[in-house]
ChimeraX commands (.cxc) that place a marker at each C-alpha (Angstrom):
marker #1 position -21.46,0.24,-5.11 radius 0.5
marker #1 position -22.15,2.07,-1.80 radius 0.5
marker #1 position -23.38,5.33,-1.44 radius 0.5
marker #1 position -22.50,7.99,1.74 radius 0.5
marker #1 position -24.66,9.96,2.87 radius 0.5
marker #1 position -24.53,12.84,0.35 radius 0.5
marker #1 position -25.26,9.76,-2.01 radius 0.5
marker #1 position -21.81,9.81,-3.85 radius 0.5
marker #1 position -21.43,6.01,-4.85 radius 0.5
marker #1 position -18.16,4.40,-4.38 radius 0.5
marker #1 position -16.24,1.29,-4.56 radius 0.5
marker #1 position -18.43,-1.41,-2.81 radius 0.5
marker #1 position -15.64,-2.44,-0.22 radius 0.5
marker #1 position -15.93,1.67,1.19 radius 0.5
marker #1 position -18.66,0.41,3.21 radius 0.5
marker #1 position -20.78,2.97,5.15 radius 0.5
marker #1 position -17.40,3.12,7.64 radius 0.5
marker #1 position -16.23,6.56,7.42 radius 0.5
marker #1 position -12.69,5.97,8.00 radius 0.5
marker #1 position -13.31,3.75,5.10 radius 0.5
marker #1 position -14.74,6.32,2.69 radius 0.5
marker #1 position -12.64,8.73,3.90 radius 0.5
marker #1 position -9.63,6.35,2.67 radius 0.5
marker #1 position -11.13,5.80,-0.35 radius 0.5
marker #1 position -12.43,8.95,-1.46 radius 0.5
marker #1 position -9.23,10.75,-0.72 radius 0.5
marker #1 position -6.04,8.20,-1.03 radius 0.5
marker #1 position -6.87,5.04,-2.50 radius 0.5
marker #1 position -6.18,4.98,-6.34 radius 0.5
marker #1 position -4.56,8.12,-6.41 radius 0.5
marker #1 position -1.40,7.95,-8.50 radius 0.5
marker #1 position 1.27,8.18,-5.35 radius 0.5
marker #1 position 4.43,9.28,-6.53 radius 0.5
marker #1 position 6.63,10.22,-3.46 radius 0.5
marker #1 position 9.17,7.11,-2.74 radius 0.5
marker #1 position 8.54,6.81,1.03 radius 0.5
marker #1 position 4.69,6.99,0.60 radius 0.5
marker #1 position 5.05,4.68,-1.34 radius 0.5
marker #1 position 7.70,2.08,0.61 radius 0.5
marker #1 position 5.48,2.93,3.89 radius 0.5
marker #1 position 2.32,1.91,1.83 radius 0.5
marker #1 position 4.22,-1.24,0.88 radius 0.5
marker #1 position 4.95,-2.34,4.25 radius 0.5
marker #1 position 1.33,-1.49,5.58 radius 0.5
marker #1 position -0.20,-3.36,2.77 radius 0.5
marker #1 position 2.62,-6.40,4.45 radius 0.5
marker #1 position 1.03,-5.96,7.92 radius 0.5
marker #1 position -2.51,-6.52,6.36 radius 0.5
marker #1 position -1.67,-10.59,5.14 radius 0.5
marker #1 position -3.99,-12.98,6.76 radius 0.5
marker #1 position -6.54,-9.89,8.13 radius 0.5
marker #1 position -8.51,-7.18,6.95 radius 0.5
marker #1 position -7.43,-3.57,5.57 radius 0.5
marker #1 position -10.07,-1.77,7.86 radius 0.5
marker #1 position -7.54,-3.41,10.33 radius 0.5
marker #1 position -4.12,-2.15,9.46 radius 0.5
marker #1 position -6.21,1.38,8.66 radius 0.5
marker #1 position -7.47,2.14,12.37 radius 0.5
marker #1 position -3.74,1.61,13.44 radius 0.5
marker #1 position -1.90,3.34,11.03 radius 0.5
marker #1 position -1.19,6.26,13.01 radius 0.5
marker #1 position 0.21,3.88,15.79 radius 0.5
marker #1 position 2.32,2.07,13.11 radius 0.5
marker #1 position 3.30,5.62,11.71 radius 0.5
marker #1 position 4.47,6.18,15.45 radius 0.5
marker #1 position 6.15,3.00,16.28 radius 0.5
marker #1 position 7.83,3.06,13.02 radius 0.5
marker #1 position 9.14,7.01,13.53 radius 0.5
marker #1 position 6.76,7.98,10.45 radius 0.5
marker #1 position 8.22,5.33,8.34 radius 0.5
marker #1 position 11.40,6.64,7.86 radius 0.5
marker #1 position 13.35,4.47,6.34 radius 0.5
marker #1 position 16.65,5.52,7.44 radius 0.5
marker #1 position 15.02,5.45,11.24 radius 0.5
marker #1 position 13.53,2.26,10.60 radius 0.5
marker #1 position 16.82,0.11,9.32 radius 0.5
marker #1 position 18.44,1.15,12.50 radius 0.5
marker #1 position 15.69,-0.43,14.69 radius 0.5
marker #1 position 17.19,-3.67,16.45 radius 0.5
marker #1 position 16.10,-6.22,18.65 radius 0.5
marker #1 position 15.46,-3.97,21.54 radius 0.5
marker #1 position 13.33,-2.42,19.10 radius 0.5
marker #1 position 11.36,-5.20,18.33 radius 0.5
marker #1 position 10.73,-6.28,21.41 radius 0.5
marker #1 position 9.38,-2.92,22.73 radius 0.5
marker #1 position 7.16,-3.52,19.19 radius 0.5
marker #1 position 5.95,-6.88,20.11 radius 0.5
marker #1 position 4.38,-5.28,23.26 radius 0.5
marker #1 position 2.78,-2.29,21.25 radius 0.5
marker #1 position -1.51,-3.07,21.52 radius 0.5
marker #1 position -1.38,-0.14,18.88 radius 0.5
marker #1 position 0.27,-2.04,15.84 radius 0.5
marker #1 position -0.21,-5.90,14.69 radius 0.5
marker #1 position 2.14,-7.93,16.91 radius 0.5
marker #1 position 3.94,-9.67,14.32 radius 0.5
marker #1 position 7.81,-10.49,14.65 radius 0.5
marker #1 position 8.06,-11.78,11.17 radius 0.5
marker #1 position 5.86,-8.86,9.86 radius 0.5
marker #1 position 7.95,-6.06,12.13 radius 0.5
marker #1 position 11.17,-7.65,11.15 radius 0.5
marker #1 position 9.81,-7.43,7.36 radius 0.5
marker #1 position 9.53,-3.47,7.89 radius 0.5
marker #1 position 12.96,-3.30,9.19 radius 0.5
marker #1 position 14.77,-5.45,6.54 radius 0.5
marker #1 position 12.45,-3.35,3.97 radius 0.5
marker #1 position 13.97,-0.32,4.82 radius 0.5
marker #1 position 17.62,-1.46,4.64 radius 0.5
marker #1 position 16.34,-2.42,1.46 radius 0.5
marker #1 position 15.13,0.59,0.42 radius 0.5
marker #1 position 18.23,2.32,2.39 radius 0.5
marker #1 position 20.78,0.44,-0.07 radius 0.5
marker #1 position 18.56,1.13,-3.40 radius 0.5
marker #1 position 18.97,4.61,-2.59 radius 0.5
marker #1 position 22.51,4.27,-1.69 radius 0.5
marker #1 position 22.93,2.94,-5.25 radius 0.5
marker #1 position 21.01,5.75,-6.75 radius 0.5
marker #1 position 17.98,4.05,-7.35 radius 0.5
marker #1 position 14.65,5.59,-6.92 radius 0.5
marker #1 position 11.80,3.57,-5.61 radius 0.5
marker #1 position 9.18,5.32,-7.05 radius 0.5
marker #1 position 11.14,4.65,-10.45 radius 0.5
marker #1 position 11.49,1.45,-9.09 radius 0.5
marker #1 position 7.98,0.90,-8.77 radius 0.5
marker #1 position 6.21,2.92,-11.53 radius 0.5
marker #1 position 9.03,1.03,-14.33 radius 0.5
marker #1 position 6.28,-1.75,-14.43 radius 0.5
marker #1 position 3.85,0.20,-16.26 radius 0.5
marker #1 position 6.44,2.85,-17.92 radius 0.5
marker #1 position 5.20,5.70,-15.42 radius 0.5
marker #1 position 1.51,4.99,-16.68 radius 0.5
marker #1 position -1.70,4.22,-14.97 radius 0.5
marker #1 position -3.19,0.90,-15.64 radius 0.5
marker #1 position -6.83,1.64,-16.05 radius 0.5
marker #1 position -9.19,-1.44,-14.60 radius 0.5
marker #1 position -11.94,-2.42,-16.52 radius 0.5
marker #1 position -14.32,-1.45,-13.40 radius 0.5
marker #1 position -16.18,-4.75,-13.29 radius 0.5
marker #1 position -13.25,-7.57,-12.93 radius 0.5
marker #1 position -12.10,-7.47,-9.37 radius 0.5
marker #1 position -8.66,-10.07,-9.25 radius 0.5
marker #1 position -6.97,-10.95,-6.29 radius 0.5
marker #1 position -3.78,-11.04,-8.74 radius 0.5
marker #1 position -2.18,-10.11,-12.09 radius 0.5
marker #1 position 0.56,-10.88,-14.33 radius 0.5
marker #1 position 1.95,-7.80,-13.46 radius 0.5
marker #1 position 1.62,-8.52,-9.28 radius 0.5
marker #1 position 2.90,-11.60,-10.39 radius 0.5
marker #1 position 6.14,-9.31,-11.96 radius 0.5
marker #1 position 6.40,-7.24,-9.20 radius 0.5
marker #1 position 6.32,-9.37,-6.26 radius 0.5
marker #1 position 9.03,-11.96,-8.25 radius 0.5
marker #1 position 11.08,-8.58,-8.09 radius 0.5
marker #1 position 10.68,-7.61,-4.69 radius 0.5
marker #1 position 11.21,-11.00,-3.14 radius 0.5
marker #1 position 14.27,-11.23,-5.37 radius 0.5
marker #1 position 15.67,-8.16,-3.40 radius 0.5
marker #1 position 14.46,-9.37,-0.20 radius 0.5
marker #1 position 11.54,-8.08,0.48 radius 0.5
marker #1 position 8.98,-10.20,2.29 radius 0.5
marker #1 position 4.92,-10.56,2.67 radius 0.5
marker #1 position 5.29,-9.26,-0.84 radius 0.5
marker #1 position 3.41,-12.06,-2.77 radius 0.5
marker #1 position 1.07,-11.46,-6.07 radius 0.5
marker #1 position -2.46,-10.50,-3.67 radius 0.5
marker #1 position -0.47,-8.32,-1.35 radius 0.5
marker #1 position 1.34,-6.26,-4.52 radius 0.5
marker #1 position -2.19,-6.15,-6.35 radius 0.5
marker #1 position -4.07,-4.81,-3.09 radius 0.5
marker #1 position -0.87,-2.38,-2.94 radius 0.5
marker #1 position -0.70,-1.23,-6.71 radius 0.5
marker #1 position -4.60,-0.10,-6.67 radius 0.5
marker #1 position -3.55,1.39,-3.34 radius 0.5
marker #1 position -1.19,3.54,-4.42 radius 0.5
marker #1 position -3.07,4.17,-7.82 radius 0.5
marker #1 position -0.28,2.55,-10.40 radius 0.5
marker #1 position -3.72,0.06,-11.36 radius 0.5
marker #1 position -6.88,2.39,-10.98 radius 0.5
marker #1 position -9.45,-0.16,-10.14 radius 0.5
marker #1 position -12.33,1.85,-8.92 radius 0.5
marker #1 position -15.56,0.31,-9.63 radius 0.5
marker #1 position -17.77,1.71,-12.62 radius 0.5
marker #1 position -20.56,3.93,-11.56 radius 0.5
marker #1 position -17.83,4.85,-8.43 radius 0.5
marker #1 position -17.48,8.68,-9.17 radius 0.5
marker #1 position -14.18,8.56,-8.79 radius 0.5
marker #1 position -13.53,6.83,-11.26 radius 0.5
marker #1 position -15.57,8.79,-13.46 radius 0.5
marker #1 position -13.85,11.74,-12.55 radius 0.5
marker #1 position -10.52,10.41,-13.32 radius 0.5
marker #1 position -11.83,9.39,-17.28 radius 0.5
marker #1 position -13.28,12.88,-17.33 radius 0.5
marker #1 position -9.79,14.35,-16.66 radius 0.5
marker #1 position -7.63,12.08,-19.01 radius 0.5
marker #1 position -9.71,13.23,-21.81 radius 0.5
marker link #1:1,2 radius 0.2
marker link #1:2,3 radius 0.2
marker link #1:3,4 radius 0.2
marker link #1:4,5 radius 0.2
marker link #1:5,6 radius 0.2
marker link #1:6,7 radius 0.2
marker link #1:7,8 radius 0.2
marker link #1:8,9 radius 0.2
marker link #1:9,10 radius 0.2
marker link #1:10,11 radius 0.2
marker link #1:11,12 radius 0.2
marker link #1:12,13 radius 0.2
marker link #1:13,14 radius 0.2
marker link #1:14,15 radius 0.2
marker link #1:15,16 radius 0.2
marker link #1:16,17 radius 0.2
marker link #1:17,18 radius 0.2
marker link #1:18,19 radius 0.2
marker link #1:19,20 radius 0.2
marker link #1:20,21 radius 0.2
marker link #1:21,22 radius 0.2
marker link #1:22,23 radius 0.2
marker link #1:23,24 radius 0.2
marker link #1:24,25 radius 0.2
marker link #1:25,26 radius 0.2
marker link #1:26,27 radius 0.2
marker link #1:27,28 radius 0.2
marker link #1:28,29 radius 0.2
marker link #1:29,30 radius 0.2
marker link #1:30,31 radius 0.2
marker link #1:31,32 radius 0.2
marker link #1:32,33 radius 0.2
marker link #1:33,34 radius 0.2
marker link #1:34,35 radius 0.2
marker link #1:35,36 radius 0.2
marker link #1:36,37 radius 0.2
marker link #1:37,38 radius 0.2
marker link #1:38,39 radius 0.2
marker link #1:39,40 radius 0.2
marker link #1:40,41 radius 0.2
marker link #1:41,42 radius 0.2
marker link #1:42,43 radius 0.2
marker link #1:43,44 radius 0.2
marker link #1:44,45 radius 0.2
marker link #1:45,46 radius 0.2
marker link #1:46,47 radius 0.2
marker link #1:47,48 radius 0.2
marker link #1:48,49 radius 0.2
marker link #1:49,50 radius 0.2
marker link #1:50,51 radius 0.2
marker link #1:51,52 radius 0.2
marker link #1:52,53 radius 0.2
marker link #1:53,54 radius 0.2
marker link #1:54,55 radius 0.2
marker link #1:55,56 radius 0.2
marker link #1:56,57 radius 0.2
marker link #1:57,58 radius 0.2
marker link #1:58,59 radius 0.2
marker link #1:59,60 radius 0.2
marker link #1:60,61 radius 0.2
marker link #1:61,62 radius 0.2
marker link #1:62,63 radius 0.2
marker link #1:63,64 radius 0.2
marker link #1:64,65 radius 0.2
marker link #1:65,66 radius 0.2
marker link #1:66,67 radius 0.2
marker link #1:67,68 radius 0.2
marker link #1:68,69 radius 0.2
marker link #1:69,70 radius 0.2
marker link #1:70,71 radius 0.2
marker link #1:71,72 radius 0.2
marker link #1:72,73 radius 0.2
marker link #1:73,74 radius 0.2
marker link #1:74,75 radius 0.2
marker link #1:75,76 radius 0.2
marker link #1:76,77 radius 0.2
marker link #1:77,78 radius 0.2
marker link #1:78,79 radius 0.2
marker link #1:79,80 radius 0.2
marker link #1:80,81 radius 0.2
marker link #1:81,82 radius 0.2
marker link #1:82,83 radius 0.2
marker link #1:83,84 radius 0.2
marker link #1:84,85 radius 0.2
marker link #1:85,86 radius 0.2
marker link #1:86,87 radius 0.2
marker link #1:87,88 radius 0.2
marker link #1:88,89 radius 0.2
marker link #1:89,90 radius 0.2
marker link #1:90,91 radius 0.2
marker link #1:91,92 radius 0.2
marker link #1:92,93 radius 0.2
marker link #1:93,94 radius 0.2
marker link #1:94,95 radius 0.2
marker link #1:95,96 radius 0.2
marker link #1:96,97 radius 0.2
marker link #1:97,98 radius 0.2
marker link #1:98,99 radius 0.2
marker link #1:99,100 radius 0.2
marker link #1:100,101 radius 0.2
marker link #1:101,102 radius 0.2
marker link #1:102,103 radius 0.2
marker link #1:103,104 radius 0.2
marker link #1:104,105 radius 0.2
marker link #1:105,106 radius 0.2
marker link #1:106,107 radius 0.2
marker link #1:107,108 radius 0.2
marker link #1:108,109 radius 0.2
marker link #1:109,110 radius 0.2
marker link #1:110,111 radius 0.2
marker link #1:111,112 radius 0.2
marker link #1:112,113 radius 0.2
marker link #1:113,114 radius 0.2
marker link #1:114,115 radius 0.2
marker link #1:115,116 radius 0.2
marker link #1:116,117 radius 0.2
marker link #1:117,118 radius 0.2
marker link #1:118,119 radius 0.2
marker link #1:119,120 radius 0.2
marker link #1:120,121 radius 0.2
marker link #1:121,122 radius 0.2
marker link #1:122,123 radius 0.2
marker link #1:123,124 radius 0.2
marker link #1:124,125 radius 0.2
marker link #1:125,126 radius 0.2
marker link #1:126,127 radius 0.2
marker link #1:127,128 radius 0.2
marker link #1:128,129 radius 0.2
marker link #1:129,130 radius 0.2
marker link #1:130,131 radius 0.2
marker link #1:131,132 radius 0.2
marker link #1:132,133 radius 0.2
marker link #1:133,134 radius 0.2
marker link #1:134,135 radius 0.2
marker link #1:135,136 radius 0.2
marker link #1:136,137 radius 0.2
marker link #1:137,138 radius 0.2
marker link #1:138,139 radius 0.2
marker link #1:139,140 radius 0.2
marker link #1:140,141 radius 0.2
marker link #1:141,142 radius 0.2
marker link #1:142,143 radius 0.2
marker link #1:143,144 radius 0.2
marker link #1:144,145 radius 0.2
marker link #1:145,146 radius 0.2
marker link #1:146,147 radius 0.2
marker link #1:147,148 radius 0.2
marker link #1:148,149 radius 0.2
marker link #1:149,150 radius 0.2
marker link #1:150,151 radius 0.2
marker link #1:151,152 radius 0.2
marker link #1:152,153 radius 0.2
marker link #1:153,154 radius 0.2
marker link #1:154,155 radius 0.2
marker link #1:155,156 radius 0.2
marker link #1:156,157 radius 0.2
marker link #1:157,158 radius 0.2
marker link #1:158,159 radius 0.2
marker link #1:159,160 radius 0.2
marker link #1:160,161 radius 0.2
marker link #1:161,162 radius 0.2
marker link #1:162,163 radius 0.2
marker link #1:163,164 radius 0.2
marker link #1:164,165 radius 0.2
marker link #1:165,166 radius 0.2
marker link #1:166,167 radius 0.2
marker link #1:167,168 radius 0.2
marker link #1:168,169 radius 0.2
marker link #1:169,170 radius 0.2
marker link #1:170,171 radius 0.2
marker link #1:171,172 radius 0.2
marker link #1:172,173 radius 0.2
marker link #1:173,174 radius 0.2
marker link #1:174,175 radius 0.2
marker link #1:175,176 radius 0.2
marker link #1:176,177 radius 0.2
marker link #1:177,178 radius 0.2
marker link #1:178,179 radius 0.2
marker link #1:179,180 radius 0.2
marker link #1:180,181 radius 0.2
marker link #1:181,182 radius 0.2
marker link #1:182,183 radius 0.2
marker link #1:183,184 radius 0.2
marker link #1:184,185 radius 0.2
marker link #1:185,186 radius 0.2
marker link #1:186,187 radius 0.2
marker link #1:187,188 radius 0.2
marker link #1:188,189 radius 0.2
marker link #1:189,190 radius 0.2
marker link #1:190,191 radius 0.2
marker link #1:191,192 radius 0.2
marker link #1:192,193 radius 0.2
marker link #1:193,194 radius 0.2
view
């Protein structure tokens, strides 16, 4: 546990950074609900393999620019000219494989639309539109149910989707609330499903 300033403990990885705390006391875990949020978290959590989330974080607003706000429409259009431009970007991670991920991602989630599919119902199926509570102590790089949901999106095509990258995303986007015990936010989330 770390404490800020106004001695509010957190999760131990929101360090005395503030761009840290500030992620984690008001997005991380939070039940995210809107498709695109959720996609754009996807391919963020993508651009983070092999580094650190503090990382992808301090650039996000680049990305968000570079990647016209993640819209996914926007995005699938993007070509080679594109990438290029991209590849010369000091803003974003320089990645072709990880910028050509985000494109094919969003003709991805382009052609589940097309076919009616939500991807928030897409993504919240796993747990049947439930949180997964975390027992607050256990801290896995994995689950069986990463393990589900990457199998899925790498059978659609997604890539730098495997079982760590899913589990980092699903407590992102707050379908697994993982938040340490003693972290008062996660005391303030049991308070309210009572």
């Amino acid at each position: 546990m770390t404490e800020s300033k106004t001695n509010t403990p957190r999760c131990a990885w929101a360090s005395n950074d503030t761009q840290m705390q500030a992620y984690h006391d008001e997005e991380w875990g939070r039940p995210e609900r809107d498709s695109r949020a959720l996609w754009e978290c996807l391919m963020l959590e993508g651009f983070q393999a092999g580094l650190s989330w503090i990382t992808v974080l301090r650039k996000r607003e680049a990305f968000r620019t570079a990647f016209h706000g993640f819209d996914p429409v926007r995005v699938a259009r993007m070509g080679e000219q594109d990438i290029e431009r991209l590849l010369q970007d000091a803003g974003i991670i320089r990645s072709r494989a990880k910028i050509e991920a985000t494109i094919q991602g969003a003709r991805i989630y382009n052609d589940m639309t097309a076919r009616g599919e939500d991807f928030s119902g897409f993504c919240w199926s796993f747990t049947g539109g439930k949180v997964l509570q975390g027992d607050g102590v256990t801290l896995p790089a994995s689950t069986e149910l990463s393990e589900r949901v990457s199998k899925e999106l790498k059978r659609r095509g997604f890539k730098f989707v495997g079982p760590t990258i899913v589990y980092a995303w699903l407590q992102a986007v707050g379908i697994v609330d993982d938040h340490a015990a003693g972290c008062a936010w996660r005391t303030t989330r049991q308070k309210a499903r009572s």
